[in-house]
C-alpha positions as CSV (number, residue, x, y, z in Angstrom):
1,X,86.9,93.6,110.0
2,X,88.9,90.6,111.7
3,X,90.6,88.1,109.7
4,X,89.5,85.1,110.0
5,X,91.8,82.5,108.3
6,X,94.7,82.6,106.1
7,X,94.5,83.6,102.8
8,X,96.8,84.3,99.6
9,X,96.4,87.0,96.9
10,X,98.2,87.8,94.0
11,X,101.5,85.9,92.0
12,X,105.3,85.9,92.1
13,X,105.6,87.1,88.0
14,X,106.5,90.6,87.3
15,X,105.1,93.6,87.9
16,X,103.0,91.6,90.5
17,X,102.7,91.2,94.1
18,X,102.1,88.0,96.4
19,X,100.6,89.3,99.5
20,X,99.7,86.4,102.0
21,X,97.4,87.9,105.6
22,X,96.9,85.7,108.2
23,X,95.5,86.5,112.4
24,X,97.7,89.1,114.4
25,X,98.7,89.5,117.3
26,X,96.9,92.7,118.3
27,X,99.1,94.9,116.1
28,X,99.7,95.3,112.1
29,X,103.0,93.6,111.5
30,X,104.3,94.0,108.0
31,X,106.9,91.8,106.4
32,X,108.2,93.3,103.0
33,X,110.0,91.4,100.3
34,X,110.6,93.2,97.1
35,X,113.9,94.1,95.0
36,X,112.9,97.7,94.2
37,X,112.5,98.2,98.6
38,X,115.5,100.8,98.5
39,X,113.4,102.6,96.0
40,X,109.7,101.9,97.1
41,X,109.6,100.2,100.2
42,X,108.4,103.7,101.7
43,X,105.8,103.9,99.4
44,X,104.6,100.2,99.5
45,X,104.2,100.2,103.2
46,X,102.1,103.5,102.9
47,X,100.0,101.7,100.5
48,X,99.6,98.8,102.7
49,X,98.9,100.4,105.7
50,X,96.3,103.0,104.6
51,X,94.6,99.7,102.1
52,X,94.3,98.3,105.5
53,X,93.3,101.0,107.4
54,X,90.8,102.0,104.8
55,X,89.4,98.2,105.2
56,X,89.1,98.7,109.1
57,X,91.7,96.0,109.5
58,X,94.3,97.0,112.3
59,X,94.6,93.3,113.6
60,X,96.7,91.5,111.0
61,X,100.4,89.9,110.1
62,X,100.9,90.9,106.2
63,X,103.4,89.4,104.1
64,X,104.0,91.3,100.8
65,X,106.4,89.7,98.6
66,X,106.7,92.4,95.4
67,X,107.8,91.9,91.9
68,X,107.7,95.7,90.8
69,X,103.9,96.3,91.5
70,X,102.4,99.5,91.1
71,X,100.4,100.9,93.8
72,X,96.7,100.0,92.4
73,X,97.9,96.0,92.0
74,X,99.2,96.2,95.9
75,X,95.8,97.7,97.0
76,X,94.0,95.0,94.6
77,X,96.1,92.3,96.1
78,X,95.7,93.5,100.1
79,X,91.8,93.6,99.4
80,X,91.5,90.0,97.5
81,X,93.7,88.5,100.1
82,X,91.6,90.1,102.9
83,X,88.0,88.9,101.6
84,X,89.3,85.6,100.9
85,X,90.1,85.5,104.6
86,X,86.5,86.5,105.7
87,X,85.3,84.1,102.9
88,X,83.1,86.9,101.4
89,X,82.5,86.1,97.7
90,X,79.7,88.1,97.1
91,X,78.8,92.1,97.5
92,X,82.5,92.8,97.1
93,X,83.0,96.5,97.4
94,X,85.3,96.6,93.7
95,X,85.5,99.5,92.2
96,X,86.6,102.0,94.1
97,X,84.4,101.7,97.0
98,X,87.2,101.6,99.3
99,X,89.8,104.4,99.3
């Protein structure tokens, strides 16, 4: 998959995530925000990267801005964010379809 626009999923409240994907630049380039990255920031980047590689996305700037989400909400968040970019609204794969 290629992004194909801009696109925002997710909120800045707690125990949430904001994660924002837009065109790369041939690479995945991750920008993490979170209060808890001394903690998790591992953790949340390994989420992020196999969520992305798992969507066959290896072309993409990511921005993450994390208020305390678990793992499940970051994967949500990276796979909302990247259909909204391709504009596909129906025959989502939810549910588990992507691991």
């Amino acid at each position: 998959m290629k992004i194909e626009r801009p696109a925002m999923a997710g909120t800045l409240e707690s125990s949430d995530c904001q994660v924002t994907v837009e065109e790369g630049e041939g690479k995945v380039e991750l920008t993490l925000e979170s209060a808890v990255i001394n903690q998790f920031g591992n953790q949340i980047r390994k989420v992020t990267l196999e969520t992305l590689h798992n969507l066959g996305i290896d072309d993409v700037r990511i921005t993450i801005v994390d208020k305390g989400a678990l793992d499940c909400t970051i994967k949500a968040r990276i796979e909302g964010a990247v259909y909204r970019s391709l504009g596909q609204k129906e025959h989502l794969p939810w549910g588990g379809a992507i691991r």
